[in-house]
Backbone as XML, in Angstrom:
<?xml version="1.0"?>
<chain id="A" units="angstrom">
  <residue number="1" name="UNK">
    <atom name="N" x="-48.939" y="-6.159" z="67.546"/>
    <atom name="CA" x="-48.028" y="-7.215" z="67.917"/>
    <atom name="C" x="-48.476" y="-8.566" z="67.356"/>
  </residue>
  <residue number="2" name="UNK">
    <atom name="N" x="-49.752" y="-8.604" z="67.647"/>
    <atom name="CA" x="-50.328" y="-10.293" z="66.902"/>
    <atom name="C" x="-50.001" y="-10.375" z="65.265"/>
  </residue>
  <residue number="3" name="UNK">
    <atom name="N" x="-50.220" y="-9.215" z="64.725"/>
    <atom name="CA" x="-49.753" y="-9.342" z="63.055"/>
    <atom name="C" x="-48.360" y="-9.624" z="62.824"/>
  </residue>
  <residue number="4" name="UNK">
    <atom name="N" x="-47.891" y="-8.595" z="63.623"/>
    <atom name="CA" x="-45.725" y="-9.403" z="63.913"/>
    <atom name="C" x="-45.763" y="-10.400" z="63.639"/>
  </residue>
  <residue number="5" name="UNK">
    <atom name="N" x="-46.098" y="-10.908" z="65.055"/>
    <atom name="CA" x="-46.270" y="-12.703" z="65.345"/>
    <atom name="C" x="-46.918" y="-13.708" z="64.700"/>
  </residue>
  <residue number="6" name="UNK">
    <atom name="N" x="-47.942" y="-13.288" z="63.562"/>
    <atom name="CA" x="-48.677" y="-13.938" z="62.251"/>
    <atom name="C" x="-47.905" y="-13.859" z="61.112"/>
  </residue>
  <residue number="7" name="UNK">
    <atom name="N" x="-46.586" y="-12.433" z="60.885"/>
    <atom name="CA" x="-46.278" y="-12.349" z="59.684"/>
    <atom name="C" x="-44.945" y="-13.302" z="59.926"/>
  </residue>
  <residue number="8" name="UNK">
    <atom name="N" x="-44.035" y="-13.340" z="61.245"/>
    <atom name="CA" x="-42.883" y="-14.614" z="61.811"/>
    <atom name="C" x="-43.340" y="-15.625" z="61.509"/>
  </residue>
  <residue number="9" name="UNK">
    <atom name="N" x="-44.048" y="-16.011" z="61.782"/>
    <atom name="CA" x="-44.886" y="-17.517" z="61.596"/>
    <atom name="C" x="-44.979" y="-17.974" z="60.235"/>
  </residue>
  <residue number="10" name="UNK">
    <atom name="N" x="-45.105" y="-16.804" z="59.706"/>
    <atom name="CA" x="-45.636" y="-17.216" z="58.129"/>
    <atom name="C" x="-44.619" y="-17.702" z="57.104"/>
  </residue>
  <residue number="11" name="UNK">
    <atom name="N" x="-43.364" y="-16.642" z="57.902"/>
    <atom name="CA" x="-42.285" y="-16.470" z="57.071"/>
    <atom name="C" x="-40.936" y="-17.262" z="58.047"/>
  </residue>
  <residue number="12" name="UNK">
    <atom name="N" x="-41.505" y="-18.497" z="58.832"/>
    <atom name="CA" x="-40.249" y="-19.608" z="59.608"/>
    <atom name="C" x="-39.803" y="-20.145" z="58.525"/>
  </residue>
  <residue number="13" name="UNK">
    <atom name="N" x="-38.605" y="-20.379" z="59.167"/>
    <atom name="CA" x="-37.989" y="-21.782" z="58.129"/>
    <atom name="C" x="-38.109" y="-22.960" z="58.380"/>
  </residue>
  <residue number="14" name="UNK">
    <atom name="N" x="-37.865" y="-23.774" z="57.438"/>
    <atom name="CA" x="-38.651" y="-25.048" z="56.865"/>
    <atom name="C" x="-37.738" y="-25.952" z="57.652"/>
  </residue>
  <residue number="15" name="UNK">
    <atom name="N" x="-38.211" y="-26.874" z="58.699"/>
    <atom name="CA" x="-37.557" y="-28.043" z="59.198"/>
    <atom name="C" x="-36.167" y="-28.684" z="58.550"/>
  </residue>
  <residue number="16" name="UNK">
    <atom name="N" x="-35.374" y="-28.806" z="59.439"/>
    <atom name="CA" x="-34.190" y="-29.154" z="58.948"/>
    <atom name="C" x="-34.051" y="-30.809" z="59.650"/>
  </residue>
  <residue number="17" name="UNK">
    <atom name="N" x="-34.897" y="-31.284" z="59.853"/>
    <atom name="CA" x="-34.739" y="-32.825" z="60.399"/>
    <atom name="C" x="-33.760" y="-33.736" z="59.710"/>
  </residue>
  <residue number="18" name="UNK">
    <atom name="N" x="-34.506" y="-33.101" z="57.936"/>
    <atom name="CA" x="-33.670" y="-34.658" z="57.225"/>
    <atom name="C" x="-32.323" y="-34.429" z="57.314"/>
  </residue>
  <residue number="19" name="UNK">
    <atom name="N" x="-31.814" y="-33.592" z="57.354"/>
    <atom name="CA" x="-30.044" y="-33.575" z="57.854"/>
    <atom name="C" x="-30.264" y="-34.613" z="58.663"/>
  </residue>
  <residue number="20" name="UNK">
    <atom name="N" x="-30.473" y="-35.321" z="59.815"/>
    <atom name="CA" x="-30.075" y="-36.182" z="60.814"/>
    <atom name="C" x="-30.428" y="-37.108" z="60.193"/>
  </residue>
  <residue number="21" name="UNK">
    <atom name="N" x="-31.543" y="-37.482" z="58.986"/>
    <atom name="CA" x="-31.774" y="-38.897" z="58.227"/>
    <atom name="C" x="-30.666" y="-39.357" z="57.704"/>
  </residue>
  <residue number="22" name="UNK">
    <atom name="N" x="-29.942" y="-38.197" z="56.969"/>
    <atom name="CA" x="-28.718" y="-38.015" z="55.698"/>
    <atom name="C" x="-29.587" y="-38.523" z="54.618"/>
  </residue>
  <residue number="23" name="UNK">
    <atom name="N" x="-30.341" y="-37.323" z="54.637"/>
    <atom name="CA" x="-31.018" y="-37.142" z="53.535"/>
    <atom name="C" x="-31.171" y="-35.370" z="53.305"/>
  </residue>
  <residue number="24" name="UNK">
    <atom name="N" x="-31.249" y="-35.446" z="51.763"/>
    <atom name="CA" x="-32.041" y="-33.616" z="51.427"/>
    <atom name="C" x="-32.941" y="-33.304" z="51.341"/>
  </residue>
  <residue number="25" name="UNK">
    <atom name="N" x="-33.118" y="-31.885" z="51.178"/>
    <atom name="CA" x="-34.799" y="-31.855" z="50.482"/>
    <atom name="C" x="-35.221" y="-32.284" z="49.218"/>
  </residue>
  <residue number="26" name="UNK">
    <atom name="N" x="-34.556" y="-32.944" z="48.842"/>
    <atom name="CA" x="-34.867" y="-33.723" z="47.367"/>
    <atom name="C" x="-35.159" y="-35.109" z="47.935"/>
  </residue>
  <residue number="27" name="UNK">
    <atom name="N" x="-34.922" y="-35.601" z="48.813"/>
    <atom name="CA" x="-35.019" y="-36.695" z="49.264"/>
    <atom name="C" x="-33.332" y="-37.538" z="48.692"/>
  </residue>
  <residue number="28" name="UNK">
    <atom name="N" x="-32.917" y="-36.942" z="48.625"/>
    <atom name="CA" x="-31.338" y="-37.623" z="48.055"/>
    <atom name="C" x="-30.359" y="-37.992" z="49.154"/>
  </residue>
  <residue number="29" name="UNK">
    <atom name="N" x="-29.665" y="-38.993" z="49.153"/>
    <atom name="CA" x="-28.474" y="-39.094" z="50.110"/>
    <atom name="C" x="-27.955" y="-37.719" z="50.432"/>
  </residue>
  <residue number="30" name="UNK">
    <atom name="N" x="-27.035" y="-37.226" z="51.654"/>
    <atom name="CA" x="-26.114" y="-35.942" z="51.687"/>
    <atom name="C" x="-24.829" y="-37.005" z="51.603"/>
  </residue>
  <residue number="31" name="UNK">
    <atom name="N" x="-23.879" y="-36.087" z="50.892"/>
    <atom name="CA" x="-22.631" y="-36.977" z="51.015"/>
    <atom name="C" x="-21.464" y="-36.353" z="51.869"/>
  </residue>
  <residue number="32" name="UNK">
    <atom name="N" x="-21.055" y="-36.916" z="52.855"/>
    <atom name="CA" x="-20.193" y="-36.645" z="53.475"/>
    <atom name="C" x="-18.937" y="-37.373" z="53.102"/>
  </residue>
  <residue number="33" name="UNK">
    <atom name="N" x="-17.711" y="-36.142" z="53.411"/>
    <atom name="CA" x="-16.527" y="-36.438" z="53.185"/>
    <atom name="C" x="-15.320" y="-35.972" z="54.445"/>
  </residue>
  <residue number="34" name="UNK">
    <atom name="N" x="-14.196" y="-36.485" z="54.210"/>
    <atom name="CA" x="-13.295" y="-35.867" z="55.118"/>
    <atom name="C" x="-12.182" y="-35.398" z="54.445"/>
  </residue>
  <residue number="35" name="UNK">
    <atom name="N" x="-11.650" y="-34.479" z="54.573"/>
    <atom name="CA" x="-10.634" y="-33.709" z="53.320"/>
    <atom name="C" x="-9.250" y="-33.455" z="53.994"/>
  </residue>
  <residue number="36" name="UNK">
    <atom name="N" x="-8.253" y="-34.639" z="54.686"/>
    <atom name="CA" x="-7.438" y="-34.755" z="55.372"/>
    <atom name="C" x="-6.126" y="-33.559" z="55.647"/>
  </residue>
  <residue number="37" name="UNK">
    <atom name="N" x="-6.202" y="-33.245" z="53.877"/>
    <atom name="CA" x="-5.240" y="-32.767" z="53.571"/>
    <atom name="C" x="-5.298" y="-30.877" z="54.054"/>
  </residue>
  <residue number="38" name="UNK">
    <atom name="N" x="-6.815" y="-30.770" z="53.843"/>
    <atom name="CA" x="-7.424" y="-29.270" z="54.030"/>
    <atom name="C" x="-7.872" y="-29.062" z="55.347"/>
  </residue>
  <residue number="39" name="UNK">
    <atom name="N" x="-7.792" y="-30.378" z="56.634"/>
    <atom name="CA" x="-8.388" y="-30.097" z="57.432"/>
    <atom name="C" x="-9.786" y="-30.501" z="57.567"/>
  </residue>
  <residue number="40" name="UNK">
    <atom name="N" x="-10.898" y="-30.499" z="56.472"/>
    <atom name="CA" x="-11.861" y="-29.750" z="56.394"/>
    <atom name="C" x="-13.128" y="-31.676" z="56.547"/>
  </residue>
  <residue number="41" name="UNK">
    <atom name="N" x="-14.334" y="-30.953" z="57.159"/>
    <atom name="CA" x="-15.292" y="-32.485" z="56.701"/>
    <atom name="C" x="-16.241" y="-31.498" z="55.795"/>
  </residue>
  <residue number="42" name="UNK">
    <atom name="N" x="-16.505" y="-32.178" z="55.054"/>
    <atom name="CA" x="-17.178" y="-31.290" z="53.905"/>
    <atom name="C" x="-19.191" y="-32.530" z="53.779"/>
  </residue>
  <residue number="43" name="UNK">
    <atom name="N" x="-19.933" y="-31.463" z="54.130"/>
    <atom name="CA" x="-21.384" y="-32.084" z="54.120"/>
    <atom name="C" x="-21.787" y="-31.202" z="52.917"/>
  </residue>
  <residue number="44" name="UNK">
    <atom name="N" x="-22.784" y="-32.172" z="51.739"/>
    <atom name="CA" x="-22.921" y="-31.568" z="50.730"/>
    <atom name="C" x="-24.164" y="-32.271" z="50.286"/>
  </residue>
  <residue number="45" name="UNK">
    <atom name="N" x="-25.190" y="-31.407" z="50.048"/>
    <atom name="CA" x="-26.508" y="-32.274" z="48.947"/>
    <atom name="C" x="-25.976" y="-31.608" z="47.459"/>
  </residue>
  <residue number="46" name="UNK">
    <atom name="N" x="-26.578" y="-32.544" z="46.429"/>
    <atom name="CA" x="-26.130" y="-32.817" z="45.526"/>
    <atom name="C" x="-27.152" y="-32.028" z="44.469"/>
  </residue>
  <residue number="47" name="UNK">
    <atom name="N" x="-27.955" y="-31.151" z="45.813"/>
    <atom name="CA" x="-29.037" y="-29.840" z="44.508"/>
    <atom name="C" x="-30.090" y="-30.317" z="44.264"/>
  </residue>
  <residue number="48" name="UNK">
    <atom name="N" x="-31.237" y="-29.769" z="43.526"/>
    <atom name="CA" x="-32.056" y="-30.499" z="42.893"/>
    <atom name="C" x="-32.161" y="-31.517" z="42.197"/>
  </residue>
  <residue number="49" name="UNK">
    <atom name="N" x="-31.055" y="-31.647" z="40.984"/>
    <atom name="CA" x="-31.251" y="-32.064" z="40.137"/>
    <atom name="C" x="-30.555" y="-33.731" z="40.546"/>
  </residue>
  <residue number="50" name="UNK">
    <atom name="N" x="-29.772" y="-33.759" z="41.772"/>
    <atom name="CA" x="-29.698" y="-34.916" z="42.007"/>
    <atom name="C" x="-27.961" y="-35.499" z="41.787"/>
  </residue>
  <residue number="51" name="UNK">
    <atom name="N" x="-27.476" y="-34.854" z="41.138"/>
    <atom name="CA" x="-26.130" y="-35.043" z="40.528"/>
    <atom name="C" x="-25.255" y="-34.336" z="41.132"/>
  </residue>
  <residue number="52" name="UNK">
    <atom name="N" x="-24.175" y="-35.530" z="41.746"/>
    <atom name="CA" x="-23.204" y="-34.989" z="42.768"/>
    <atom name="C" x="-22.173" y="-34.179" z="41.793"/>
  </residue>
  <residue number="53" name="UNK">
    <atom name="N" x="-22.094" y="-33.075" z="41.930"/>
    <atom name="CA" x="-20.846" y="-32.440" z="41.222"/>
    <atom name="C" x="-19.848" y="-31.234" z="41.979"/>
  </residue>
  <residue number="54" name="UNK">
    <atom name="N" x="-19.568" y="-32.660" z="43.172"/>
    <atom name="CA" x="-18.634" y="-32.121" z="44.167"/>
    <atom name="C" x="-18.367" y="-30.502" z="44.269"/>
  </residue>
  <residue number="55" name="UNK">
    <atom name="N" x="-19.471" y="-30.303" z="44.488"/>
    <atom name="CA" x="-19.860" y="-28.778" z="44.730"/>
    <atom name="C" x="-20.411" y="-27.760" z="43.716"/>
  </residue>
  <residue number="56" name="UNK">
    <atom name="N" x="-20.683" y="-28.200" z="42.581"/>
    <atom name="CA" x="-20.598" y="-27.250" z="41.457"/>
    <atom name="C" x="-21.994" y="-27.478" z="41.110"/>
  </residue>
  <residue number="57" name="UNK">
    <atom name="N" x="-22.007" y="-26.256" z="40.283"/>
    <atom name="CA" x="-23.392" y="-26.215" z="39.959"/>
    <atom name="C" x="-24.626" y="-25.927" z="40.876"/>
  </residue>
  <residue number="58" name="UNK">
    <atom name="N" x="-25.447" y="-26.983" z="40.973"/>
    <atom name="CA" x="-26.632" y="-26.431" z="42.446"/>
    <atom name="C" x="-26.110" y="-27.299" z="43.405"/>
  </residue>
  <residue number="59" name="UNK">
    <atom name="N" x="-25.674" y="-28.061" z="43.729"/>
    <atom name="CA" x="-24.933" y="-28.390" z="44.988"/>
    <atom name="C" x="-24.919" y="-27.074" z="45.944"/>
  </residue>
  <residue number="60" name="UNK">
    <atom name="N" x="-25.140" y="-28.209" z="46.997"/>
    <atom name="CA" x="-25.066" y="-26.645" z="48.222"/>
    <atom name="C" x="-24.420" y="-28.086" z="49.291"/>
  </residue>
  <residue number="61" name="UNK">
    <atom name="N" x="-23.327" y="-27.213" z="49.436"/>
    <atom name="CA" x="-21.881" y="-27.509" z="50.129"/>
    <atom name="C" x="-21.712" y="-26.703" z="51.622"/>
  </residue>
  <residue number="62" name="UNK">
    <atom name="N" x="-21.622" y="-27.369" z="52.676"/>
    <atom name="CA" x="-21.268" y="-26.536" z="53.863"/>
    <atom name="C" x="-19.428" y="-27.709" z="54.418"/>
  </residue>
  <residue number="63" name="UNK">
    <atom name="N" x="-18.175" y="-26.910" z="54.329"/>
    <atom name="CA" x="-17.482" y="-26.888" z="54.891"/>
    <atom name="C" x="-16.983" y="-26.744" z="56.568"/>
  </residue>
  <residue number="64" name="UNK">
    <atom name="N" x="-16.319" y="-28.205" z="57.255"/>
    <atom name="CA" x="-16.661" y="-27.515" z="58.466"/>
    <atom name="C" x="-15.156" y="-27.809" z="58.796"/>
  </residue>
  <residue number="65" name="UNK">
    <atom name="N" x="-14.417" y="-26.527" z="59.614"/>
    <atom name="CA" x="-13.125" y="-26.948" z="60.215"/>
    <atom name="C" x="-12.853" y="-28.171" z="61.249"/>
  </residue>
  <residue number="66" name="UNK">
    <atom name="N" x="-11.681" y="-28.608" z="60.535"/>
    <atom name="CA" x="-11.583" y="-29.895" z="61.930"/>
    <atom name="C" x="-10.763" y="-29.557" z="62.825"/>
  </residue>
  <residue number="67" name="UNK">
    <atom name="N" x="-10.129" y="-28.124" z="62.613"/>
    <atom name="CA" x="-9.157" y="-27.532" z="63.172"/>
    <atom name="C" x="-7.606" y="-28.253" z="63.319"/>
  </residue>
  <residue number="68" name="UNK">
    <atom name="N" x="-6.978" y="-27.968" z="64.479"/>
    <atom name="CA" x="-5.592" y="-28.954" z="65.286"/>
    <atom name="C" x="-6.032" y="-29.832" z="65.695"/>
  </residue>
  <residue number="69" name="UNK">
    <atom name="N" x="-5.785" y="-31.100" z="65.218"/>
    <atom name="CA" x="-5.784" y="-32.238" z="66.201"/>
    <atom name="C" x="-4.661" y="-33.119" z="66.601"/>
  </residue>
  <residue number="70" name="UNK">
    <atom name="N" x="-4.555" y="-33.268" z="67.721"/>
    <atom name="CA" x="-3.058" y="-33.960" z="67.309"/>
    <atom name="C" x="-3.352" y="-35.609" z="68.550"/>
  </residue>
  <residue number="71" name="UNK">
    <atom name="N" x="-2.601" y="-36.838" z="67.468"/>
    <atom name="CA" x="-3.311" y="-38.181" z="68.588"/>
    <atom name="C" x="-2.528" y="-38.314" z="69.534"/>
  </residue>
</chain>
């Protein structure tokens, strides 16, 4: 059981704090958007290499529903 619990440990994932900075693991802005037309708020780092290309390429993009809202 202790080797389990040495090999979990070994293999956690890596702090997700800088999301709440609005920052990446590159240390880069995240850019947030709101996509009125789709519903959608779209949170996106811009990859390694640093270059926003509104999703393409190494961008790593998470889509989130805004669902029905009505004022």
């Amino acid at each position: 059981m202790s080797q389990l619990m040495a090999n979990m440990n070994a293999h956690s994932r890596p702090s997700l704090s800088f999301i709440a900075d609005g920052m990446d693991a590159w240390d880069n802005p995240l850019v947030y958007e709101v996509d009125q037309e789709r519903r959608i708020a779209v949170i996106r780092s811009a990859g390694q290499n640093g270059i926003d290309e509104d999703g393409g390429s190494d961008d790593i993009q998470v889509d989130i529903s805004l669902g029905e809202y009505e004022h």
